[in-house]
Steps between C-alpha positions, in 0.01 A plus 500: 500500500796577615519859405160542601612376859783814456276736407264404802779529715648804396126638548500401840858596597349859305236539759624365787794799447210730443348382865801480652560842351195639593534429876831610475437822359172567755736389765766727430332800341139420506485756841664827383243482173257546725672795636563722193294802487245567238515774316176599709690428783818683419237822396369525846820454690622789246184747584601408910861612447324826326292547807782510744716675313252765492464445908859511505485867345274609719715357807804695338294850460377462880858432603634817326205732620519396852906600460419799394240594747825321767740758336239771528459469883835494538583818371175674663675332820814689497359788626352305823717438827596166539383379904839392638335567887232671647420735179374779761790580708696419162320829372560691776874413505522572111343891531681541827845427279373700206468794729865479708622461123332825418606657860168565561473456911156484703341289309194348704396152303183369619225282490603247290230280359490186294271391240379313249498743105191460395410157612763319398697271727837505278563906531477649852455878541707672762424843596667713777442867628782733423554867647778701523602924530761553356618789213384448072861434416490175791146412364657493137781283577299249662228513174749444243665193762131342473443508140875380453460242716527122381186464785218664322286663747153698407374772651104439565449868667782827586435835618776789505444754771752825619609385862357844639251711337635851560842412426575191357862315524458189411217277379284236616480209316217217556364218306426136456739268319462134376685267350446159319598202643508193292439173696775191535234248371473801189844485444577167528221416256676786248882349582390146419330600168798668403763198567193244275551796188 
């Protein structure tokens, strides 16, 4: 009887460490087993990173096109004026300076008008009436100081006439000239892409 009474109680001290045990163990790490992902589980968090990934890409590809259509306008932008202050008497100042370089004198600037190129709102078109008598060598000069200009200015109409018709000295030069203006909200917009690149 008296190993029978052990064996009972080394039975009972056997499970009441298994209960014990058991509460134990859910108490401590009964939780987190919950928590571990299935393999079904770990599969569909897998085929999410996949899909965003992918989404990431086509972030990335956006980014670098948009960049390149930024570094695009800014070169196409070189040739436009920059608006510092009124863009029309800016113009007129510009030829007027182009011409005294040139030693043309007489030169009658006129008319200067300000719009928007072709509907748009960030490049202004400035065009002024230019006319002038003076002799083909003057009229030369002041070409060549136009197209060598760091100010690009266009030439939308220009007619070359003798000053007399019976006995021409000089020659009478009239025409139309415009130049590009790009806007300060334009060239902002430009400056601050180039400072995020």
């Amino acid at each position: 009887m008296a190993s029978s009474k052990g064996n009972t109680r080394q039975i009972m001290l056997v499970l009441l460490m298994l209960v014990v045990g058991f509460f134990f163990f859910r108490h401590y790490f009964g939780g987190s087993l919950g928590r571990l992902p299935l393999d079904g589980v770990i599969v569909g968090e897998e085929k999410k990173l996949a899909r965003r990934l992918k989404q990431l890409h086509v972030v990335h590809e956006e980014e670098a096109a948009r960049r390149g259509v930024i570094l695009e306008l800014r070169t196409l932008s070189e040739t436009l004026w920059r608006e510092k202050r009124n863009a029309k008497q800016e113009v007129v100042d510009e030829f007027d300076k182009l011409a005294r370089a040139a030693s043309v004198m007489g030169v009658r600037i006129a008319s200067p008008r300000e719009s928007k190129f072709m509907g748009s709102s960030e490049i202004k078109q400035v065009e002024v009436t230019v006319s002038l008598t003076a002799s083909m060598r003057e009229i030369t000069r002041l070409l060549n100081a136009i197209e060598k200009s760091s100010k690009h200015f266009h030439w939308s109409q220009c007619t070359l006439r003798p000053d007399n018709q019976k006995a021409p000295t000089k020659v009478r030069m009239t025409g139309r000239v415009r130049a590009l203006v790009l806007s300060r909200d334009a060239e902002e917009f430009l400056s601050d892409k180039e400072k995020e690149s």
